[in-house]
NUNU-69799 format. One line per 8 residues: number of its first residue (from 1); their letters; for each residue x, y, z of N, C-alpha, C. Coordinates in steps of 0.001 Angstrom, whole numbers, plus 500000, padded with zeros to 6 digits. Layout:
! NUNU-69799
NUM	a	X,Y,Z,X,Y,Z,X,Y,Z | ...
! end
This chain:
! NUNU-69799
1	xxxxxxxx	547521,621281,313198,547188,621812,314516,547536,620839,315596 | 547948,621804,316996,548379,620253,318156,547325,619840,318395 | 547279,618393,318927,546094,617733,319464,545181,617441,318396 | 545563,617121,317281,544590,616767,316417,545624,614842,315888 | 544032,614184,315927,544738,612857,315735,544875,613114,314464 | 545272,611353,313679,545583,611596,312659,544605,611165,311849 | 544625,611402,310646,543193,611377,309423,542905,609826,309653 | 543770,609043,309812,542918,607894,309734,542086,607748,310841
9	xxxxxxxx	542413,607732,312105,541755,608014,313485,540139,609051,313302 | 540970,610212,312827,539422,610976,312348,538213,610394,311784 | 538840,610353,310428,537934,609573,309653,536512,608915,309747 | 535760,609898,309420,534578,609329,309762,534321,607545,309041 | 533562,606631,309465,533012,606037,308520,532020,606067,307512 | 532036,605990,306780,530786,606610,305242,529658,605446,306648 | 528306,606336,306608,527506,605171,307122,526809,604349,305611 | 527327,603561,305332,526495,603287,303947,526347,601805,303993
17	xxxxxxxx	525147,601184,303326,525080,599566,303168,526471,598990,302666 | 526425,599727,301433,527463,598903,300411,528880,598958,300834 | 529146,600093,301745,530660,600082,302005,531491,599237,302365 | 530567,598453,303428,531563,597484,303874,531724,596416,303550 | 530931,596323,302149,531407,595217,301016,532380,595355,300276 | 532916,597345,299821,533790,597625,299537,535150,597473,299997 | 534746,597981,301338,535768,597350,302125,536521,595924,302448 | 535406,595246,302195,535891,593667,302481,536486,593261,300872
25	xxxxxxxx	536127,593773,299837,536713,593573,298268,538001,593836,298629 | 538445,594995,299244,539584,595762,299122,540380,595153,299893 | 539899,594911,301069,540751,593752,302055,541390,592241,301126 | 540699,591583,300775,540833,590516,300136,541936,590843,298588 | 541000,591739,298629,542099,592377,296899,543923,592548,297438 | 543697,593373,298787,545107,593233,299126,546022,592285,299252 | 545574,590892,299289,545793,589515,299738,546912,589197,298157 | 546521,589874,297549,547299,588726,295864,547526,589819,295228
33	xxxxxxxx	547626,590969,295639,548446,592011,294473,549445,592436,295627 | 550443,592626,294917,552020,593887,294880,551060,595232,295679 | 552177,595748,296559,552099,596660,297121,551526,597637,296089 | 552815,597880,294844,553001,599045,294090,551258,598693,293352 | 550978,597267,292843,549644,597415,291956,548233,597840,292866 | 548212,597648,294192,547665,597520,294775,547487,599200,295002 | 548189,599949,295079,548086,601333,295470,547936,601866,293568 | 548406,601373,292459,547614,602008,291630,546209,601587,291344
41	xxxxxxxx	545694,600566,291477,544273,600129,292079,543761,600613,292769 | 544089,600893,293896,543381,602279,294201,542883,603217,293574 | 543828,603773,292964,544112,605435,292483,543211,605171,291007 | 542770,603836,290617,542414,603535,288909,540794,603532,289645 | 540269,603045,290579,539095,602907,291518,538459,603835,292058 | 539374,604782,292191,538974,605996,293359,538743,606831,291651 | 538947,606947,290702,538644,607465,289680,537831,607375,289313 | 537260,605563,289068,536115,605438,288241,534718,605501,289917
49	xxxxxxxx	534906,605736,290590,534067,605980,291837,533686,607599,291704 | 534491,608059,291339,534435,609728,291738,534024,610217,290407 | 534143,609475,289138,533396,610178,287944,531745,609097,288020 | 531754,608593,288280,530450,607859,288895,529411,608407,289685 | 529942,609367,290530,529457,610225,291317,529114,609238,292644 | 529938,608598,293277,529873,607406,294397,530917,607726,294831 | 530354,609120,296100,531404,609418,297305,531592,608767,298031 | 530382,608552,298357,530494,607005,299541,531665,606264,299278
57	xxxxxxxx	531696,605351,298162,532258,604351,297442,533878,604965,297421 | 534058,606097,296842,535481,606791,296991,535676,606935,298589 | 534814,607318,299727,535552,607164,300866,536058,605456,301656 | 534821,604527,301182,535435,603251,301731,536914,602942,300817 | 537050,603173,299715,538235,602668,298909,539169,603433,299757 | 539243,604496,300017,540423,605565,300989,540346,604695,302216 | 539394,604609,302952,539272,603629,304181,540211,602646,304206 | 540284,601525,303277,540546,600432,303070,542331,600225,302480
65	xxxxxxxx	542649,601751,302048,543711,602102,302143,544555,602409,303056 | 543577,603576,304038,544705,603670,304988,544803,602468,306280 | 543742,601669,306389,543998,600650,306822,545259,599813,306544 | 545546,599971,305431,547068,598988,304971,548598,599910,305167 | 547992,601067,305333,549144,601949,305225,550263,601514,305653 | 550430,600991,307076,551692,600845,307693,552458,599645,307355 | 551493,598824,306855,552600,597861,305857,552858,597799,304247 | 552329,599127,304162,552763,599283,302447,554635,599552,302172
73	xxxxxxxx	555202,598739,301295,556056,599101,301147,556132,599379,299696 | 556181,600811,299540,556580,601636,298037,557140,602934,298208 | 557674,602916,296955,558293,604205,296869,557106,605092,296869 | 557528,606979,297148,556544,607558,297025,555313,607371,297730 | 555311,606572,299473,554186,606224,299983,553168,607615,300379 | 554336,608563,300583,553685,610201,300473,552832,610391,299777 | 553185,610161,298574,552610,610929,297473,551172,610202,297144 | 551234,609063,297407,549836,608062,297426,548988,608478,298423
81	xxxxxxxx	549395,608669,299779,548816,609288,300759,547912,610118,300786 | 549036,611646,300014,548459,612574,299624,546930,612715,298663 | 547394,611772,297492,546457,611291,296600,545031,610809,297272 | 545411,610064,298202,543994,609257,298714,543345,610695,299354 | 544087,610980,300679,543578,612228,301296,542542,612910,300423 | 543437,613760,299269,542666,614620,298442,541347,614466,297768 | 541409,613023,297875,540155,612128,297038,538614,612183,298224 | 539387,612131,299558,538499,611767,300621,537738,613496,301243
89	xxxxxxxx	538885,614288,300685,538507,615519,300892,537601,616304,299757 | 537732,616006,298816,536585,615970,297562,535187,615400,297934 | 535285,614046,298824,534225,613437,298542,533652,614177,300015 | 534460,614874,300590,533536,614834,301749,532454,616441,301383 | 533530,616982,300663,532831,618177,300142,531456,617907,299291 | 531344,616605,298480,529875,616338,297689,528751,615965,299156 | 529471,615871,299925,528277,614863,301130,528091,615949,301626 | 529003,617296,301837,528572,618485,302429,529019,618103,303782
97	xxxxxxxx	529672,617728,304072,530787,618083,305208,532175,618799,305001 | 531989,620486,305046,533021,620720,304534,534083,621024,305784 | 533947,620989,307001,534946,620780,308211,535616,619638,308353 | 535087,618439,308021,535672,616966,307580,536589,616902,306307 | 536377,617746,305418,537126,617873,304426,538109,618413,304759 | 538122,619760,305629,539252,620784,305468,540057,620114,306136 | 539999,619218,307163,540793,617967,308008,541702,617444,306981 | 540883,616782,305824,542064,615507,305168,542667,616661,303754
105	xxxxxxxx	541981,617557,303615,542708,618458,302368,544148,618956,303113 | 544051,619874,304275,544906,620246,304766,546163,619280,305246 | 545952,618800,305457,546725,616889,305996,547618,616667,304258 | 546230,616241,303325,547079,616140,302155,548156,617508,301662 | 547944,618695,302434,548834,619888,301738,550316,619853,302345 | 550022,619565,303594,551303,619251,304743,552214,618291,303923 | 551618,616814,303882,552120,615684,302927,552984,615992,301841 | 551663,616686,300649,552372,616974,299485,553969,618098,299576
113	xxxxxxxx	553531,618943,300474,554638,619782,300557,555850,619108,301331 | 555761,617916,301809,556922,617689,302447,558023,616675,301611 | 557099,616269,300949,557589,615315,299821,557734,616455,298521 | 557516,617468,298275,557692,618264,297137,556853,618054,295941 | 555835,617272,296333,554999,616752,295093,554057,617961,294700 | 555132,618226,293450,554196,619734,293016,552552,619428,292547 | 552353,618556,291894,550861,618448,291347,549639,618658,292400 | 550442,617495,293743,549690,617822,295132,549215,618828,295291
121	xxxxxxxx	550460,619629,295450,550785,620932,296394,549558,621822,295985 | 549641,622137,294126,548605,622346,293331,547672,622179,293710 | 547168,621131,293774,545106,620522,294095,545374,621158,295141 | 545624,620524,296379,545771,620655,297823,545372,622235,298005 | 546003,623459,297918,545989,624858,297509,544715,625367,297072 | 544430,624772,296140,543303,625572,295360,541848,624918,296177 | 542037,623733,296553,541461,622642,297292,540901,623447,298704 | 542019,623750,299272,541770,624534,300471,541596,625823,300415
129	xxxxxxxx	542060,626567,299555,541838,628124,299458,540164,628187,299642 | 539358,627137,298291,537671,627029,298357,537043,626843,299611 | 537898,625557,300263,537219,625285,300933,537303,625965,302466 | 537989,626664,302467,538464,627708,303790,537226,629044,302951 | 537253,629278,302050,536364,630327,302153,534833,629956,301918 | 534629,628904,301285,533057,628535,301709,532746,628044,303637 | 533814,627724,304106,533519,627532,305586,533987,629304,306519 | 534071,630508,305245,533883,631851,305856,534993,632255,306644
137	xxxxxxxx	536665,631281,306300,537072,631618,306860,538369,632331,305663 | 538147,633390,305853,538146,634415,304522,540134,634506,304881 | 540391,634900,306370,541856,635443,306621,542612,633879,306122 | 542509,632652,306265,543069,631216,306213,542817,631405,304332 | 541873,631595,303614,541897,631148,302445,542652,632252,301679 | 542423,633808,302067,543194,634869,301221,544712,634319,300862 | 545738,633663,302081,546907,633550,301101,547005,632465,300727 | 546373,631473,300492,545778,630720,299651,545706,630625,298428
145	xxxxxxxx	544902,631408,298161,544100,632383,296746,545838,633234,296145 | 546627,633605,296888,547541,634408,296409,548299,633669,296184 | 548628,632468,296721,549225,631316,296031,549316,630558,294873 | 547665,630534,294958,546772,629805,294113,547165,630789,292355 | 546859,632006,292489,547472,632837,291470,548708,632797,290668 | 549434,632148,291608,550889,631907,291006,551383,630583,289977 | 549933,629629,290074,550363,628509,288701,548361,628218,288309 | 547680,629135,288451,546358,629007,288050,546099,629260,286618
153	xxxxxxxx	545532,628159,285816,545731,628713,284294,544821,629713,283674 | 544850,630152,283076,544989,631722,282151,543134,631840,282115 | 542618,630377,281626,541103,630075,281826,540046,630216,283203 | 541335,629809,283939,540462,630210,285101,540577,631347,286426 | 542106,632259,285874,542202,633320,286447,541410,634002,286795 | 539970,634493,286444,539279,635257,286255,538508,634946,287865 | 538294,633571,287787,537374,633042,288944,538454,632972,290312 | 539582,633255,290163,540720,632813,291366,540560,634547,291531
161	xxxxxxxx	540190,635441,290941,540621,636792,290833,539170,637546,292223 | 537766,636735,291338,537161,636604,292403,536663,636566,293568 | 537521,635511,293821,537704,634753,295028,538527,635945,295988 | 539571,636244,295297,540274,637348,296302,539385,638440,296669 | 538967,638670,295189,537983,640171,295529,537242,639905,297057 | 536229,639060,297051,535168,638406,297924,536314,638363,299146 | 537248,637637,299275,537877,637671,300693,538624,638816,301069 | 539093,639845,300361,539698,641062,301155,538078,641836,301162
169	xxxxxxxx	537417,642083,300392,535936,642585,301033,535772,642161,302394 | 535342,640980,302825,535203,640242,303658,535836,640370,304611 | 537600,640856,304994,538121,640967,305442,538126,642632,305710 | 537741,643252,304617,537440,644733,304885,538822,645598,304703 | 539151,645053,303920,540490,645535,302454,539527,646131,301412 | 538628,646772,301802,538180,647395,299906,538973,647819,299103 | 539748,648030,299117,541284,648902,297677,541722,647649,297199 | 542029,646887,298086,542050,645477,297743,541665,644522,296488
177	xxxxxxxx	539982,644728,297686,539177,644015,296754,538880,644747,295506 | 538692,646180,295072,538258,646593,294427,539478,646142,292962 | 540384,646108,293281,541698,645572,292470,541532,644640,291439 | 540828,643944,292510,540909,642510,291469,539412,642593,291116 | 538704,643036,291371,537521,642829,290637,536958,643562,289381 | 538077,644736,289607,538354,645944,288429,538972,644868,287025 | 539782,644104,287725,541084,643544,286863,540057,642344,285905 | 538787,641923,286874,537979,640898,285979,537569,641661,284773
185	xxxxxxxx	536646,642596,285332,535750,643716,284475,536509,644158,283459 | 537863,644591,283684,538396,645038,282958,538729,643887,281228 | 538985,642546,282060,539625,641485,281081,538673,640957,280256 | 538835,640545,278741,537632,640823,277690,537764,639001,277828 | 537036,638862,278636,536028,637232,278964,534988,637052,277461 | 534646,635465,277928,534297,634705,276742,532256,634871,277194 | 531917,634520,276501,530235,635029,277102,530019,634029,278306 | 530932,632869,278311,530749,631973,279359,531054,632721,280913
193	xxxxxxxx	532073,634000,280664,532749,633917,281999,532032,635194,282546 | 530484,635425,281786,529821,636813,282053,529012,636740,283254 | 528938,635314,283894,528265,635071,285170,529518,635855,286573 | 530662,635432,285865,531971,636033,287071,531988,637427,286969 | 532092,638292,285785,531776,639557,285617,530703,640307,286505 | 529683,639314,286538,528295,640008,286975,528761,640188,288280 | 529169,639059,289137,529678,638965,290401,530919,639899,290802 | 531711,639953,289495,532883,641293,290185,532201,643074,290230
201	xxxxxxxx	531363,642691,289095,530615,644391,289004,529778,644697,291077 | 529578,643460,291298,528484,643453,292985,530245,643628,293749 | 530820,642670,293539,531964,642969,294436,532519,644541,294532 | 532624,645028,293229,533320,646197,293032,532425,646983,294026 | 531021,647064,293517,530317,647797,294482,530157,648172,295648 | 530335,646834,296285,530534,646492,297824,531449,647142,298260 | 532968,647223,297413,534067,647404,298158,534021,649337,297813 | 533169,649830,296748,533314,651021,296362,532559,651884,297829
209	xxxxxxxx	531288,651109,298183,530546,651399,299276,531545,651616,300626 | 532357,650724,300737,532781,650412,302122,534302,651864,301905 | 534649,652267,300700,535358,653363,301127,534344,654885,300632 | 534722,656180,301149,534265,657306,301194,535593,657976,299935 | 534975,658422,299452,533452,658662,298656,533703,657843,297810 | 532443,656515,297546,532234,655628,296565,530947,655526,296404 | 530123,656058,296803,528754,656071,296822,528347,656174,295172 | 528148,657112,294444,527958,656949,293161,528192,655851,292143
217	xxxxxxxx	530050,655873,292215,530490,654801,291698,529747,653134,291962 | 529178,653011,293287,528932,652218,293776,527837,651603,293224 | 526898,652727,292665,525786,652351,292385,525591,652022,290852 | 526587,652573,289939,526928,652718,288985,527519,650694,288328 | 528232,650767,289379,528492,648754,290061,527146,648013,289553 | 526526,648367,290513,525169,647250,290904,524432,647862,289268 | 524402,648798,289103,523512,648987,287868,524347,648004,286623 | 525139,648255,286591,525897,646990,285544,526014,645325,286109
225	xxxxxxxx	525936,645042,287329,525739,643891,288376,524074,643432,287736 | 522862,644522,287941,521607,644417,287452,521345,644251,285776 | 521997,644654,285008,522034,644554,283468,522513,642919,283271 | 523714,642479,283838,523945,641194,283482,523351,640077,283936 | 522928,640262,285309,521507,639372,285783,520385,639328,284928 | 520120,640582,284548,518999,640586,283589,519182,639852,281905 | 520304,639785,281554,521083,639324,280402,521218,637815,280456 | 521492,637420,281824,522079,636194,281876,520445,635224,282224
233	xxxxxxxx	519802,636060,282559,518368,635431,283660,518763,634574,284684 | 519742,635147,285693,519654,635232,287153,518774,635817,287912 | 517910,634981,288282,516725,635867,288993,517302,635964,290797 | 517904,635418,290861,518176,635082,292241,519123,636655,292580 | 520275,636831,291133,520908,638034,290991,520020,639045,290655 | 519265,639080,290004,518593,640000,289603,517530,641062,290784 | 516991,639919,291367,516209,640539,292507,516850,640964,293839 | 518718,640474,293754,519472,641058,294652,519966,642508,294499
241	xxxxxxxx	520178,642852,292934,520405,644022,292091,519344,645184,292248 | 518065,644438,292328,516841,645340,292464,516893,646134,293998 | 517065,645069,294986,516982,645245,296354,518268,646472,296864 | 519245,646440,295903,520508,646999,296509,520513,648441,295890 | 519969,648522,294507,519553,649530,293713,518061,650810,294660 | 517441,649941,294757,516305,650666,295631,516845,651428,296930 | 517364,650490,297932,518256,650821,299214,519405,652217,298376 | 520102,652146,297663,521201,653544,296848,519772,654117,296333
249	xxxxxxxx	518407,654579,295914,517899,655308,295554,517393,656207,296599 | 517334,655392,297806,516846,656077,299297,518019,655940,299898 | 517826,654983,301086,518605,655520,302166,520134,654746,301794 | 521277,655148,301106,522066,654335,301083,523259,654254,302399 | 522726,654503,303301,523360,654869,304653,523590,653527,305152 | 522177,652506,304885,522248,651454,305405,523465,650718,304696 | 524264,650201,305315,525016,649259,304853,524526,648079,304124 | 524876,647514,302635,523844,646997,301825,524564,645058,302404
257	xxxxxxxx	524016,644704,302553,524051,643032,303135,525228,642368,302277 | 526252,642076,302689,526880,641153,301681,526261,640004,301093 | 526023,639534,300334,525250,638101,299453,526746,637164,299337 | 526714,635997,300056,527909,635250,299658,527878,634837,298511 | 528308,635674,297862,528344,634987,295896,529122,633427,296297 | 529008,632131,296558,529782,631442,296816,530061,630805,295219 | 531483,630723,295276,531908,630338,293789,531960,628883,293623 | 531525,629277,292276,531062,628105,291624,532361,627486,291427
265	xxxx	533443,627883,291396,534865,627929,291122,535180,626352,292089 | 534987,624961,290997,535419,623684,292102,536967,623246,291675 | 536932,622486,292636,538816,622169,292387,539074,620761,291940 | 538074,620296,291707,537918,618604,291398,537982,618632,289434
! end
């Protein structure tokens, strides 16, 4: 976007005690290693930080990186870039800043794509498709998601399938949505993937509601939406199933509330 500085400028600082001890390690560390070891040190750091569960710790190591940026000399400085970005956009998503994230994810997608770094391009994509639709912005993540479809593996199709359903609903495409959420229901899932099922049977519903005549069908949805809540012991689903079921026994005129099923579906 114009007028937007650049990620390092953005960049919040982690407010944290320990960071800027990290930071000062990383400074000093730069002093006696090679460009090239120095940027896989990073990337070996920002690993064992992020399976650690120390976002903080993964954003000062990115910090302390792009601080050196302009005198790194390596091949592939893109693609490291990209790498850090994506790391900083992960972590900002555990701290729950997900507008700070969509900053350095999107930044890393620009990057990766300009350099051709398919693996990037990959994270980056699926990275932002989530995180554009947990921040509700359903029209930015849909071709995303249709992207995302085109190298998503076979295991997790089901949950990318989802995701579309939920954003052409959202967008108020029901034929759409009803498509792909047919296409879950339809596909013979493992007992693990019966939580996504439950969620396409509510989607289907939604989108059966929002065209004429789907009313029956609709309810027919949520009654199989209510069986797998009850199966799975989702109470949270279950008492949404009850609420939507009651509303189709009376007045189903009212338009029934969308519930942001937000997917569990992470990209890390």
């Amino acid at each position: 976007g114009g007028g937007r500085r650049s990620c390092r400028e953005r960049a919040k600082e982690p407010d944290v005690g320990g960071a800027e001890t990290t930071q000062e390690k990383w400074g000093n560390r730069g002093a006696y290693l090679s460009h090239t070891e120095f940027c896989a040190q990073v990337h070996l750091d920002l690993k064992t930080a992020s399976a650690a569960g120390d976002h903080k710790g993964v954003l000062a190591i990115c910090q302390a990186f792009l601080v050196k940026i302009e005198i790194l000399a390596v091949v592939d400085l893109t693609r490291h870039l990209a790498e850090v970005l994506l790391a900083m956009g992960g972590a900002w998503v555990q701290l729950g800043d997900l507008q700070e994230s969509e900053i350095h994810i999107s930044h890393a997608l620009t990057l990766a794509r300009s350099a051709n770094f398919q693996p990037g391009i990959r994270r980056a994509t699926l990275a932002l498709a989530w995180t554009y639709q947990e921040l509700g912005s359903y029209a930015r993540a849909l071709p995303l998601w249709v992207e995302v479809l085109e190298f998503v593996a076979s295991s997790a199709l089901s949950r990318v399938q989802l995701s579309l359903a939920h954003c052409h609903l959202e967008l108020n495409l029901p034929i759409q949505g009803l498509d792909f959420a047919r296409k879950i229901i339809a596909s013979s899932g493992e007992e693990e993937e019966l939580g996504v099922k439950m969620r396409a049977h509510y989607l289907a519903g939604e989108c059966l509601l929002k065209m004429q005549p789907g009313r029956d069908q609709a309810t027919k949805e949520f009654e199989k939406y209510h069986i797998l809540s009850k199966h799975l012991k989702d109470q949270t689903a279950e008492s949404n199933a009850w609420r939507i079921l009651e509303m189709a026994s009376g007045a189903l005129d009212k338009q029934t509330k969308s519930v942001r099923s937000t997917s569990s579906y992470h990209y890390q």
